[in-house]
VMD Tcl script that draws the C-alpha trace (Angstrom):
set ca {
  {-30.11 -116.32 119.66}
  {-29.77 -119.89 118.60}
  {-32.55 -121.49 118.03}
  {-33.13 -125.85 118.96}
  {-33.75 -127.46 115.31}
  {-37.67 -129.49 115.97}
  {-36.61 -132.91 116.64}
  {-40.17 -135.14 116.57}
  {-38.40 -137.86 118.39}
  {-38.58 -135.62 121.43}
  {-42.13 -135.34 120.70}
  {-43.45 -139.24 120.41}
  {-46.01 -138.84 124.00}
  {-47.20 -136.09 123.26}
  {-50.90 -135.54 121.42}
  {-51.54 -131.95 122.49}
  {-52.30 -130.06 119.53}
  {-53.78 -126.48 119.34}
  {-54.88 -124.06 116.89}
  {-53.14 -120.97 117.05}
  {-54.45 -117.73 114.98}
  {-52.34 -114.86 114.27}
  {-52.80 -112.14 111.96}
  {-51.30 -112.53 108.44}
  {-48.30 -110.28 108.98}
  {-46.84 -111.97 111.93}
  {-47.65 -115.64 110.18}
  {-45.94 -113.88 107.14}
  {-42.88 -112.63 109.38}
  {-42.64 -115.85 111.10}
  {-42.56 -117.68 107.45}
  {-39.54 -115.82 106.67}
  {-37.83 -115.87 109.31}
  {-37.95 -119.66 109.55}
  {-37.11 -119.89 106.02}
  {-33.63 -117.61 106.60}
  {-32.89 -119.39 109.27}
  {-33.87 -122.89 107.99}
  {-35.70 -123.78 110.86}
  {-39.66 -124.77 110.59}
  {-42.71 -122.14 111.92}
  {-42.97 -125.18 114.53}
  {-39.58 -125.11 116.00}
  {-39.37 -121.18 116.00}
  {-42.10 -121.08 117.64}
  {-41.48 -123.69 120.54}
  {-38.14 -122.02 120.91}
  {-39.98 -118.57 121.05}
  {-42.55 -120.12 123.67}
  {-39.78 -121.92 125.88}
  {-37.84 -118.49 126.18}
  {-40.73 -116.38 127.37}
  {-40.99 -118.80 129.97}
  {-37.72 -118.68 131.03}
  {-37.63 -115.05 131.05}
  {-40.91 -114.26 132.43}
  {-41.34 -112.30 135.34}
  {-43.87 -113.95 137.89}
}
mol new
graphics top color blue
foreach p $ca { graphics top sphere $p radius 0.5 }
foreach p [lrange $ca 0 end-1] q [lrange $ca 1 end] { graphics top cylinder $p $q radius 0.2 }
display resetview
């Protein structure tokens, strides 16, 4: 899967910030995954987000 690079010029209206907890394995897994794939935790996990809603089964 190819994953959309965070662009924060696609962002500038939006102020909706959230605080997202997840246990220190998956932040750990998501770190490195990012990193190998040189995209940031933000990004992956937008991208992550956007295809569960596009897959989702109502």
């Amino acid at each position: 899967m190819k994953f959309e690079k965070f662009k924060p010029e696609n962002y500038k209206n939006v102020n909706t910030k959230f605080t997202l907890r997840l246990p220190e394995e998956m932040h750990e897994e998501i770190a490195k995954y990012s990193q190998r794939h040189d995209i940031s935790m933000n990004a992956l996990i937008l991208n992550c987000i956007k295809y569960a809603l596009a897959n989702r089964e109502d």
